[in-house]
Short mmCIF file of the C-alpha atoms (twelve columns), coordinates in Angstrom:
data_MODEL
# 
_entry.id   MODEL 
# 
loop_
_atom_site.group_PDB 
_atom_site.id 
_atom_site.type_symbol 
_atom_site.label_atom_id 
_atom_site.label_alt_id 
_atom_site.label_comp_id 
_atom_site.label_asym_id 
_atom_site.label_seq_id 
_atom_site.Cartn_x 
_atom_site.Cartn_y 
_atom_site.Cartn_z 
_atom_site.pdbx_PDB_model_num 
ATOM 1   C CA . UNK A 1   -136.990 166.984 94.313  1 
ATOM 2   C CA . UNK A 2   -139.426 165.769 96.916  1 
ATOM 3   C CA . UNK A 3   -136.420 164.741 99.187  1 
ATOM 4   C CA . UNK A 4   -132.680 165.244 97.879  1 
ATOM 5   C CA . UNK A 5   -129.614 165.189 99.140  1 
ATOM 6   C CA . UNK A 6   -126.309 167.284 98.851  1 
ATOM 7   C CA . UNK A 7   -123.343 167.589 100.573 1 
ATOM 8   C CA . UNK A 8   -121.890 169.933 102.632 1 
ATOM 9   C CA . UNK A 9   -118.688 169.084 104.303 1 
ATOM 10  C CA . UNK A 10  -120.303 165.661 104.520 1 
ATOM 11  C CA . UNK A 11  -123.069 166.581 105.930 1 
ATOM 12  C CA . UNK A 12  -126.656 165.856 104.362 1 
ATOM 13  C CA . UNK A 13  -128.911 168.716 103.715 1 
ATOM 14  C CA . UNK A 14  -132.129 166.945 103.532 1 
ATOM 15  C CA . UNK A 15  -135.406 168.613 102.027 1 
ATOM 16  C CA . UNK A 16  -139.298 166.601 101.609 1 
ATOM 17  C CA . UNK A 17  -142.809 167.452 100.712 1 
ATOM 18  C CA . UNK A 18  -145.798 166.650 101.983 1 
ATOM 19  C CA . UNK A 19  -149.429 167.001 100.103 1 
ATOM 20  C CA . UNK A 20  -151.799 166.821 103.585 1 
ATOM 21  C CA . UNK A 21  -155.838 165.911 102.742 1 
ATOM 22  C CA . UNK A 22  -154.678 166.149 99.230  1 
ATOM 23  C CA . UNK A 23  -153.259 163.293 97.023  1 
ATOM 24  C CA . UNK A 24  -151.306 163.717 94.217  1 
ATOM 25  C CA . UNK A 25  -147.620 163.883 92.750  1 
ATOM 26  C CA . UNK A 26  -145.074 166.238 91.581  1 
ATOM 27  C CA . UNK A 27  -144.417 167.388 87.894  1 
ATOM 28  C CA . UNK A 28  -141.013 168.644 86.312  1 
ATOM 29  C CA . UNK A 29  -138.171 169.801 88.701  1 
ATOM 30  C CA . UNK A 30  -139.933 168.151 92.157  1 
ATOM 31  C CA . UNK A 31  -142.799 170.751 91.904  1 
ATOM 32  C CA . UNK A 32  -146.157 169.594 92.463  1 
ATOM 33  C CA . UNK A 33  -149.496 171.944 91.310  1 
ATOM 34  C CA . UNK A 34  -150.837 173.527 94.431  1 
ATOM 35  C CA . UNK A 35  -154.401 171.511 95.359  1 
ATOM 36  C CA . UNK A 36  -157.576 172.954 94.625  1 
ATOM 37  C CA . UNK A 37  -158.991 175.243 97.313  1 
ATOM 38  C CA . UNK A 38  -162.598 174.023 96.574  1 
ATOM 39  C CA . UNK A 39  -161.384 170.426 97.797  1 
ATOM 40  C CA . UNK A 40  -160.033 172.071 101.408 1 
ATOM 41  C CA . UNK A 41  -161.799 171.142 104.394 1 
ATOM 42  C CA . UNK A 42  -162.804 173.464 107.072 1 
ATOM 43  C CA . UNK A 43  -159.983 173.726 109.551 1 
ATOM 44  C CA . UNK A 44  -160.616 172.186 113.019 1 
ATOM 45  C CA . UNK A 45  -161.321 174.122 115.738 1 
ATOM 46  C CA . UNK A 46  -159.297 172.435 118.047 1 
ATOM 47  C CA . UNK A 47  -156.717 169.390 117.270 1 
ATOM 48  C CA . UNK A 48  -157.742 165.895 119.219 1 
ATOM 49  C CA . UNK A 49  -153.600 165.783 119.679 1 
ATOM 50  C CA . UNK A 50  -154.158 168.805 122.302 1 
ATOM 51  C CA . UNK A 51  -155.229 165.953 124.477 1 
ATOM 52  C CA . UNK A 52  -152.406 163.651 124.119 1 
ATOM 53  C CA . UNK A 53  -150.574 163.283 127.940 1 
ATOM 54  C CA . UNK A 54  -148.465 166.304 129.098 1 
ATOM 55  C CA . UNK A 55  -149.083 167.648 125.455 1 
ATOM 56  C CA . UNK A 56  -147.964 171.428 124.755 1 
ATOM 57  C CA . UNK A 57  -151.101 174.185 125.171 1 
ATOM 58  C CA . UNK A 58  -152.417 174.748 121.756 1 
ATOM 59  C CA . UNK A 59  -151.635 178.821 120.770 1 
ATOM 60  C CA . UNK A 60  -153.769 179.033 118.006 1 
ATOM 61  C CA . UNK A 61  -150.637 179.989 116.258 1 
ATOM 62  C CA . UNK A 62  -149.414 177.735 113.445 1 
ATOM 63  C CA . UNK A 63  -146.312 178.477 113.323 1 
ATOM 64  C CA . UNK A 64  -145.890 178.499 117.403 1 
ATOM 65  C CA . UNK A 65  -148.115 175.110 117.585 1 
ATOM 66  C CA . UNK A 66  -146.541 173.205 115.158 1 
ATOM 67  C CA . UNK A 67  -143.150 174.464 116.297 1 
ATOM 68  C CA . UNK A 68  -143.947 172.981 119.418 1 
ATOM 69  C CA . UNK A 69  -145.272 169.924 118.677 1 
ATOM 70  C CA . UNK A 70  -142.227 168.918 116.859 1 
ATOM 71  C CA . UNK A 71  -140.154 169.716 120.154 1 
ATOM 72  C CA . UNK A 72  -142.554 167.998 122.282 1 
ATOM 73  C CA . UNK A 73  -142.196 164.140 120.032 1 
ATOM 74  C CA . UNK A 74  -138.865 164.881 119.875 1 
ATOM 75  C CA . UNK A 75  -137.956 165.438 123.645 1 
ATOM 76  C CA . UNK A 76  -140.094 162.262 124.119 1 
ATOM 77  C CA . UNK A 77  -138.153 159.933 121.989 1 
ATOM 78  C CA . UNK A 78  -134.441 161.305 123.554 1 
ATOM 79  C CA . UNK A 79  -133.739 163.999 121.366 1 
ATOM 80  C CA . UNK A 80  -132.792 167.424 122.025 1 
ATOM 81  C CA . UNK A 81  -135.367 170.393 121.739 1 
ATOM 82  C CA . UNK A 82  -134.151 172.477 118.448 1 
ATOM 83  C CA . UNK A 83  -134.098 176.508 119.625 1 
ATOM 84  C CA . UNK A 84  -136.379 178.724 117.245 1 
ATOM 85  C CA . UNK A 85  -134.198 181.367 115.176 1 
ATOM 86  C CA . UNK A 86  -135.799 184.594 113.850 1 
ATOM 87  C CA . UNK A 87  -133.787 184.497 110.845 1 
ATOM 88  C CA . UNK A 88  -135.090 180.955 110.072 1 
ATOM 89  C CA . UNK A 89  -138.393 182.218 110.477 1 
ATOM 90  C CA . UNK A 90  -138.048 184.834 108.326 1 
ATOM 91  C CA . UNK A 91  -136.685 182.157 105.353 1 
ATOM 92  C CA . UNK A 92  -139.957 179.569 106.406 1 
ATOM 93  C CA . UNK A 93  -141.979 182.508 105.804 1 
ATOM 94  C CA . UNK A 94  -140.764 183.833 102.606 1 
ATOM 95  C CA . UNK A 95  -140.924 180.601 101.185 1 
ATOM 96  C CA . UNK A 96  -144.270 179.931 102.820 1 
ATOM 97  C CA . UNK A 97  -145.746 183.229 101.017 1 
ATOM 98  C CA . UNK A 98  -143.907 182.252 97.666  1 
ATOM 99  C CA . UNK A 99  -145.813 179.153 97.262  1 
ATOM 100 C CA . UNK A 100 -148.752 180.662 98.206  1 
ATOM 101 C CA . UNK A 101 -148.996 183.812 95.642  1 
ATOM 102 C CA . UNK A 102 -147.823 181.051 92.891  1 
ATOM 103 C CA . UNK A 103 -150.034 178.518 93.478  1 
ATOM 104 C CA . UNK A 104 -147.469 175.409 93.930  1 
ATOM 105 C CA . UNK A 105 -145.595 173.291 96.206  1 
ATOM 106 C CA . UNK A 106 -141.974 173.185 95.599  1 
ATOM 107 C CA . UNK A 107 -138.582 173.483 97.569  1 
ATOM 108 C CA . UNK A 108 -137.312 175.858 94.472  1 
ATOM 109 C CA . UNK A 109 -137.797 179.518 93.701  1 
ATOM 110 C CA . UNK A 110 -137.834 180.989 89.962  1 
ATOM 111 C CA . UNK A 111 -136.418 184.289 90.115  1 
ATOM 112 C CA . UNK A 112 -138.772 187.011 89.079  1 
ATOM 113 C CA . UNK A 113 -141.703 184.813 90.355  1 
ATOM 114 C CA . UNK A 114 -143.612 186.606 92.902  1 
ATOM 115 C CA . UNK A 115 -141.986 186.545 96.170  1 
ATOM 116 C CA . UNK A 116 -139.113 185.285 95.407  1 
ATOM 117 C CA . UNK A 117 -136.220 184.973 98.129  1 
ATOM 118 C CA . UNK A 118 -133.763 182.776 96.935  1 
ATOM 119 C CA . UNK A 119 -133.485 179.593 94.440  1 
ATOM 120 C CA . UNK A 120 -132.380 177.269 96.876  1 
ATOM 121 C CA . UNK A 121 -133.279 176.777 101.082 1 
ATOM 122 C CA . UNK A 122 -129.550 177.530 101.872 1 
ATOM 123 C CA . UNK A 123 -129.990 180.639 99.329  1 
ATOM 124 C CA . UNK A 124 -133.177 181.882 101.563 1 
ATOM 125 C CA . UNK A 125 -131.463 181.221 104.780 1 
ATOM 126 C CA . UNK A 126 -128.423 183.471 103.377 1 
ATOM 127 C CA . UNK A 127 -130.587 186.488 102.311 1 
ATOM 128 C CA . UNK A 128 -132.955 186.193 105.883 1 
ATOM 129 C CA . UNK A 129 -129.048 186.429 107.413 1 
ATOM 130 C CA . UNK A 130 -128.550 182.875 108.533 1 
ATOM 131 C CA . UNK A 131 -124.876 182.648 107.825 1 
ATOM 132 C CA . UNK A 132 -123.114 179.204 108.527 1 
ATOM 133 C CA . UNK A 133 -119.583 179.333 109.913 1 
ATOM 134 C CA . UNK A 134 -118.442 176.070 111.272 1 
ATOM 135 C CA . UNK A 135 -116.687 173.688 108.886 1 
ATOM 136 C CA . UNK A 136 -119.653 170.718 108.662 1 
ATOM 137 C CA . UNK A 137 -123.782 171.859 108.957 1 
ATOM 138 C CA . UNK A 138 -126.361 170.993 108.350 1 
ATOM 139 C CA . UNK A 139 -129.999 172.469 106.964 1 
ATOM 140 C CA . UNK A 140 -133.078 170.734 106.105 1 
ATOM 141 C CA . UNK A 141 -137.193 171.482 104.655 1 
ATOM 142 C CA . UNK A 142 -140.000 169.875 104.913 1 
ATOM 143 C CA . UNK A 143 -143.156 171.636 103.601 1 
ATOM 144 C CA . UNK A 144 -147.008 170.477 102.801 1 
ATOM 145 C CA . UNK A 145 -150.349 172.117 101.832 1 
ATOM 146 C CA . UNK A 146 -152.857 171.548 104.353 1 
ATOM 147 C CA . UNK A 147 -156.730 171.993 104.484 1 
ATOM 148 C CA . UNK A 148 -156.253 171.997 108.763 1 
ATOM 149 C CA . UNK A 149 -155.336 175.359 110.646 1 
ATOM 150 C CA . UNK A 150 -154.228 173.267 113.511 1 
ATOM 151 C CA . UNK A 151 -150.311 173.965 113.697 1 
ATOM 152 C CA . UNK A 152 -150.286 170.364 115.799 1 
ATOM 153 C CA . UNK A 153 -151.916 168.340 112.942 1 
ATOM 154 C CA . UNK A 154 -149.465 170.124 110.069 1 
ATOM 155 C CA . UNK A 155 -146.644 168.682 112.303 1 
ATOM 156 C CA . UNK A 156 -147.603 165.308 113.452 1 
ATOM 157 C CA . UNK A 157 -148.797 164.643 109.413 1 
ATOM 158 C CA . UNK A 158 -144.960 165.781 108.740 1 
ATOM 159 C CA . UNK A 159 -144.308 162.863 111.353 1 
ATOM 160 C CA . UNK A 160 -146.317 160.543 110.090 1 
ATOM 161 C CA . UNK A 161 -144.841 160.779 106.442 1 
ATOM 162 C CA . UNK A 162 -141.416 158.526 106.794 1 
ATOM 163 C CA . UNK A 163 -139.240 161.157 104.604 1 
ATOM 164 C CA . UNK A 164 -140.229 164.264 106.362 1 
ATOM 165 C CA . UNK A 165 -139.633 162.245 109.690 1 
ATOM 166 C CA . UNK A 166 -135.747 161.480 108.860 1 
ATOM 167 C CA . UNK A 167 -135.386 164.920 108.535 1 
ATOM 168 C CA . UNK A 168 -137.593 166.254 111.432 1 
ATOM 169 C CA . UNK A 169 -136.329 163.564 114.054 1 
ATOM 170 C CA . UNK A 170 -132.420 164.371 112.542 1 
ATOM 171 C CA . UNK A 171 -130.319 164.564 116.151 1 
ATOM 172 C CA . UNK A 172 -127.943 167.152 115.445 1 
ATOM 173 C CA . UNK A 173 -130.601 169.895 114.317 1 
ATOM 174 C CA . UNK A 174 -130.136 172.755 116.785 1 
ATOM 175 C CA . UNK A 175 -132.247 175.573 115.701 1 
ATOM 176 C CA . UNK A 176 -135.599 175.489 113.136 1 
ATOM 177 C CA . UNK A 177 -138.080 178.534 111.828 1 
ATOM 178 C CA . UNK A 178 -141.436 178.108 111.030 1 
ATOM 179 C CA . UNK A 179 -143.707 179.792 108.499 1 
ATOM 180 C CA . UNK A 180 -147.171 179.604 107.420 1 
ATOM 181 C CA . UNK A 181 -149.157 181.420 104.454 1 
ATOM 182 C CA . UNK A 182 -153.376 180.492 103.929 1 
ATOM 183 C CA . UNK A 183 -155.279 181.019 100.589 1 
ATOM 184 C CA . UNK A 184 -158.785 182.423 102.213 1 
ATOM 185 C CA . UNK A 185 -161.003 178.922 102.348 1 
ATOM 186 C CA . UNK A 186 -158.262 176.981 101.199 1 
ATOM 187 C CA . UNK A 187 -155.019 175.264 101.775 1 
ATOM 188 C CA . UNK A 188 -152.362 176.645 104.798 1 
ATOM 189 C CA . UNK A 189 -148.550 175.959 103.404 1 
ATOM 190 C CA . UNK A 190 -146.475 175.162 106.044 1 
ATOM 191 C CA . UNK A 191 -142.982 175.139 105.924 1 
ATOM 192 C CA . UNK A 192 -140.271 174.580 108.644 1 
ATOM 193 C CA . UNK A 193 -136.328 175.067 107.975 1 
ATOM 194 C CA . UNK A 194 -134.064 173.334 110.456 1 
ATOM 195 C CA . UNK A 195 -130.431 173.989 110.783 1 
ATOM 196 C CA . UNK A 196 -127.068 172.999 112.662 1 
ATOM 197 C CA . UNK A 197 -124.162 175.070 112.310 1 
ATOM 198 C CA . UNK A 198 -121.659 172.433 113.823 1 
ATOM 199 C CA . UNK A 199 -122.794 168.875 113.910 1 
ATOM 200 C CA . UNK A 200 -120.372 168.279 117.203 1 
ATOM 201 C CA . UNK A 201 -123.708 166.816 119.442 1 
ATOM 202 C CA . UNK A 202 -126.534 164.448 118.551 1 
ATOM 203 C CA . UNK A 203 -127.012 160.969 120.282 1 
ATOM 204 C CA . UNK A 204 -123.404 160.146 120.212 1 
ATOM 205 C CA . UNK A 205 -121.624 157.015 118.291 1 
ATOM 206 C CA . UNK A 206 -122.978 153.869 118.415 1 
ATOM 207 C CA . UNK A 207 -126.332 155.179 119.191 1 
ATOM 208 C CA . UNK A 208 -129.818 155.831 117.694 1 
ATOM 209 C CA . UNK A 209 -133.342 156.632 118.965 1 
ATOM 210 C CA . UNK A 210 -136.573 154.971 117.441 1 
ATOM 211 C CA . UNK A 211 -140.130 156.421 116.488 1 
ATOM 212 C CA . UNK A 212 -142.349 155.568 117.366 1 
ATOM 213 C CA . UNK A 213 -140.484 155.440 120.616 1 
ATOM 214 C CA . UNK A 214 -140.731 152.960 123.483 1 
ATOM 215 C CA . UNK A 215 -144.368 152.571 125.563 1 
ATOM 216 C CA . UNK A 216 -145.779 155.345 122.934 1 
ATOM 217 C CA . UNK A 217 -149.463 155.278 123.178 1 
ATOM 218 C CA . UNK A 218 -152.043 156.544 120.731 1 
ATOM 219 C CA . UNK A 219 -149.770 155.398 117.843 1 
ATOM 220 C CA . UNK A 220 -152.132 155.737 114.515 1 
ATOM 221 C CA . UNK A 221 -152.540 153.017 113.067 1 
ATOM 222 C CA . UNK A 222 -152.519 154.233 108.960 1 
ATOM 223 C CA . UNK A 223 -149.958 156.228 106.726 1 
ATOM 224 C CA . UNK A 224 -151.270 157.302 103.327 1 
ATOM 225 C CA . UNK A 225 -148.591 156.100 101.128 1 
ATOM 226 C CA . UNK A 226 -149.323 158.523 98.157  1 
ATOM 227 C CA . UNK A 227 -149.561 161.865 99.844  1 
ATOM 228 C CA . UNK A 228 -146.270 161.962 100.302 1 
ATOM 229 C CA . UNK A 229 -143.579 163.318 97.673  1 
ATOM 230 C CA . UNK A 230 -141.867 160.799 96.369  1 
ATOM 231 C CA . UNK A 231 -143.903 158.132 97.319  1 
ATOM 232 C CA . UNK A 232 -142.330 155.441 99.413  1 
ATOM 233 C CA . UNK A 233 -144.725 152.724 99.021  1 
ATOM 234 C CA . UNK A 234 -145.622 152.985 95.264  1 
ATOM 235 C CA . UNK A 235 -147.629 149.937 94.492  1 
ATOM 236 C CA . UNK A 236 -150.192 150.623 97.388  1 
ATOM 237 C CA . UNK A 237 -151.709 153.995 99.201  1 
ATOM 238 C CA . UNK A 238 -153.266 152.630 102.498 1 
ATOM 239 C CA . UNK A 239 -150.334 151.141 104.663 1 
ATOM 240 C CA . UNK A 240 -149.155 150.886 108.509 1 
ATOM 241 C CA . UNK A 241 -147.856 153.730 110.660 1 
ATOM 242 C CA . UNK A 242 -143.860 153.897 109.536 1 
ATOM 243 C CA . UNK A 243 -141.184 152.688 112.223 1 
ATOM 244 C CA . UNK A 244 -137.874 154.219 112.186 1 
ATOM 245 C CA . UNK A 245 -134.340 154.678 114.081 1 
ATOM 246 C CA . UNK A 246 -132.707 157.691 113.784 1 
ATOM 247 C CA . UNK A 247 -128.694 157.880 113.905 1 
ATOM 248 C CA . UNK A 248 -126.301 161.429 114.073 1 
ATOM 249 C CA . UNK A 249 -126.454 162.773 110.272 1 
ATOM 250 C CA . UNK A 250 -123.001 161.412 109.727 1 
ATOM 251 C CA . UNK A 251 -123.898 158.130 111.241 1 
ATOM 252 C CA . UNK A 252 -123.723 154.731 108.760 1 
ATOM 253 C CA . UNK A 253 -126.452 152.407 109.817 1 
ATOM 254 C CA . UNK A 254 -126.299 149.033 108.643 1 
ATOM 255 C CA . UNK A 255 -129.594 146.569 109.425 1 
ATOM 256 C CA . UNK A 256 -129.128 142.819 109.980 1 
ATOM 257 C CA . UNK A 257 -132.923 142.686 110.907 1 
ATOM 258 C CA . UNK A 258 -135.718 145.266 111.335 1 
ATOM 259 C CA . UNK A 259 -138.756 143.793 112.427 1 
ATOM 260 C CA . UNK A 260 -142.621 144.256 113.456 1 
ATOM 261 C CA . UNK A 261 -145.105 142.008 115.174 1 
ATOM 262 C CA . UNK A 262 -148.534 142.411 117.011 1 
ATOM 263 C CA . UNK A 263 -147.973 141.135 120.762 1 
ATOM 264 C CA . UNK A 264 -147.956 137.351 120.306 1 
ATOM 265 C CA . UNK A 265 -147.996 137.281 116.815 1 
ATOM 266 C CA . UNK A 266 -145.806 136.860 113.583 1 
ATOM 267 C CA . UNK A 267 -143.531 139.343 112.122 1 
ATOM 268 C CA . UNK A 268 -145.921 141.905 109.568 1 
ATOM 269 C CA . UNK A 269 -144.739 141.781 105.775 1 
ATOM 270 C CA . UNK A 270 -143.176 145.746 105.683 1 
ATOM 271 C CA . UNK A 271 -141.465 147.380 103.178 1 
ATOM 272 C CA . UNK A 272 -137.789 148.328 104.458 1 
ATOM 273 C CA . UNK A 273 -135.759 151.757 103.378 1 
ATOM 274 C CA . UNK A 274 -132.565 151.612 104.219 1 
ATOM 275 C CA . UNK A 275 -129.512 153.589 102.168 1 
ATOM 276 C CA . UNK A 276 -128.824 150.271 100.840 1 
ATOM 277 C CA . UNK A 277 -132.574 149.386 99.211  1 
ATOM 278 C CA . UNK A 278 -134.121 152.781 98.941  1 
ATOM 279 C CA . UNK A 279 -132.027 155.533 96.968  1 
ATOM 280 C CA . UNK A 280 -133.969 158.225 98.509  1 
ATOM 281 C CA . UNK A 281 -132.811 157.033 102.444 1 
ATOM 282 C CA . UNK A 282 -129.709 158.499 103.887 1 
ATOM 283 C CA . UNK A 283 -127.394 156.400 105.455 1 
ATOM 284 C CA . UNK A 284 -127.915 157.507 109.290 1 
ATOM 285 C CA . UNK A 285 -131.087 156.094 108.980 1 
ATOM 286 C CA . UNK A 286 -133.416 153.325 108.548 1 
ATOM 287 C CA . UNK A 287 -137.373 152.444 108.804 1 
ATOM 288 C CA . UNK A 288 -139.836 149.795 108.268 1 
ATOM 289 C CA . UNK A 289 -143.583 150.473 106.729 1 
ATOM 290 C CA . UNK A 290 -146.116 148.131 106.867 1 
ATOM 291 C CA . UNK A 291 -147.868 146.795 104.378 1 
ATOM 292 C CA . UNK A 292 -151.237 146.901 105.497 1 
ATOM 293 C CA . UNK A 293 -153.116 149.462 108.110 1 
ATOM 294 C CA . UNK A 294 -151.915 148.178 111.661 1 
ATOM 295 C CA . UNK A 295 -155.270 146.933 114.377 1 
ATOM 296 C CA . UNK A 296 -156.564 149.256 116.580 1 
ATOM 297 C CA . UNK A 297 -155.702 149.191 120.244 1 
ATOM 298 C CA . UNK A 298 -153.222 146.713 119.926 1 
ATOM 299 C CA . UNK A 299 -149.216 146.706 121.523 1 
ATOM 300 C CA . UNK A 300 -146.711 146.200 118.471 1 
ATOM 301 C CA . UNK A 301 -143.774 144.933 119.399 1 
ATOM 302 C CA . UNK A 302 -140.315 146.053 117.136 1 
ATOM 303 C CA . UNK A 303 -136.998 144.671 117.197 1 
ATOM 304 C CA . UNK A 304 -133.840 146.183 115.393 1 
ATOM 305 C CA . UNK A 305 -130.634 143.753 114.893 1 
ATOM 306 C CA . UNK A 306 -127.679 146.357 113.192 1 
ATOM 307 C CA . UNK A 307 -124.711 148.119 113.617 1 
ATOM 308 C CA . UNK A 308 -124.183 152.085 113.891 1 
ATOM 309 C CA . UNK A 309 -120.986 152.792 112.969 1 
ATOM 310 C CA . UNK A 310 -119.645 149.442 113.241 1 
ATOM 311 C CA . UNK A 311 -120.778 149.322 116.900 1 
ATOM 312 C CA . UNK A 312 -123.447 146.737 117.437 1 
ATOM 313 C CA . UNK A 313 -126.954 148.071 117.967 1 
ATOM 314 C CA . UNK A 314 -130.052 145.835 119.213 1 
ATOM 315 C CA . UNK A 315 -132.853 147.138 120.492 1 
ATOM 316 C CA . UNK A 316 -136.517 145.853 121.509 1 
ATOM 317 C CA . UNK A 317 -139.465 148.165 122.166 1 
ATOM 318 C CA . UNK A 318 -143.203 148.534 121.854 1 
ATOM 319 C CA . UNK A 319 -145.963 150.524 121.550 1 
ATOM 320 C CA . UNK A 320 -149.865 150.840 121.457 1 
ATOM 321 C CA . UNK A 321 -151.944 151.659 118.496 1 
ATOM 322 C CA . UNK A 322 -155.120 154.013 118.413 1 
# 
């Protein structure tokens, strides 16, 4: 269970994995072996995303870097800052240190395992005292095992890989919690929990916000296809740097056309995940990849043709590559 979906008052709860410097795929139950510490790089001392315009100050902190890295993209593309919650913390953390003593990656606890806090994310946010009491919510996961201490490169990698990103970029999260838990010399898991208890504001009917989001520089130009858990892109591992919209959790998105080109050139062959071609994509959202590495220093130009909601959405942008 890499990313799954359940339903809460019909609201998603949406949970991913990510496998950072380390490729590789899940076995039984969406649980995938923990990598090899010997294969871990040394961590960076200092993330080259620290010098990214009007970027946050770098911590040292995982937890409080990567926190705020995801605030800062999202606050760039239109999207409200999520509030950090103690109690979330305290579930990111357990679940952080349960995948570190058992050597795995996985969204699921065994009882009896060490540290375990609860089977299920929503059964670790009820024991850390997260209670939900409006009629629709929301939660969501996204976790990876990382060779980097750097709290800003756990979080833009999260970005990066297109499931993690629907649920990081969601528009009605309010509140998230962030936990981290090293093996000496080897990987850091890093886990954030996001929540909304009441999905009343997001971006509103009708609308959606894109990533990467309108005059973004320094846009990578690569997305390793087969780090990421399940893998969107089976048939290849090198591909472009995923585009996507983002819609309110209870948003249907429907695409007429979804499109990439390089300034003055044709429209790139991409691979398109939608809720209608991709079983894995909920409905409020919708992304192309591309299906080779995107040039370097070059403006992209995208171009979405859809409805949101039955309201008619078109929308033109561009951005600049690495």
């Amino acid at each position: 269970m890499a990313r799954s979906q359940h339903f809460i008052s019909g609201v998603a709860a949406l949970l991913a994995t990510l496998l950072l410097a380390a490729c590789g795929g899940g076995a039984g139950s969406g649980n995938a072996p923990a990598p090899s510490a010997a294969a871990a790089p040394p961590p960076p001392i200092q993330s080259p995303l620290a010098q990214l315009p009007n970027a946050p100050r770098v911590t040292g902190s995982s937890e409080v870097d990567g926190f705020n890295w995801f605030n800062y993209r999202r606050q760039q593309m239109g999207l409200a800052a999520v509030a950090r919650n103690s109690q979330i913390d305290t579930a990111a953390q357990g679940h952080s240190n349960y995948q570190k003593l058992n050597g795995i990656i996985t969204h699921d606890q065994i009882a009896g395992k060490p540290g375990f806090t609860g089977a299920t994310l929503i059964d670790r946010l009820n024991a850390a005292g997260y209670a939900f009491t409006q009629g629709s919510y929301a939660y969501g996961e996204v976790i990876s095992a990382t060779g980097s201490m750097s709290g800003f490169d756990a979080a833009d990698g999260l970005i990066t890989a297109i499931y993690h990103r629907f649920v990081i970029f969601e528009p009605v999260f309010k509140e998230a919690g962030v936990g981290t838990a090293s093996v000496s010399g080897g990987y850091t898991y890093f886990t954030t929990n996001f929540a909304a208890n009441g999905v009343d504001s997001g971006v509103g009917r009708g609308n959606f916000v894109p990533y990467p989001f309108a005059n973004q520089t320094q846009v990578p130009v690569i997305f390793y296809s087969d780090r990421e858990m399940p893998d969107p892109v089976p048939d290849r591992n090198e591909v472009g740097y995923p585009v996507s919209i983002h819609a309110d959790i209870n948003a249907v998105v429907n695409v007429q056309s979804f499109t990439l080109k390089p300034r003055g050139g044709a429209a790139l062959p991409v691979q398109l995940l939608t809720s209608a071609t991709d079983a894995k994509t909920a409905r409020s959202v919708a992304a192309i990849i591309p299906l080779a590495v995107l040039a370097a220093n070059t403006t992209y130009d995208a171009q979405f043709a859809g409805t949101v909601d039955g309201v008619p959405a078109n929308r033109s942008w561009s951005f600049t590559t690495q």
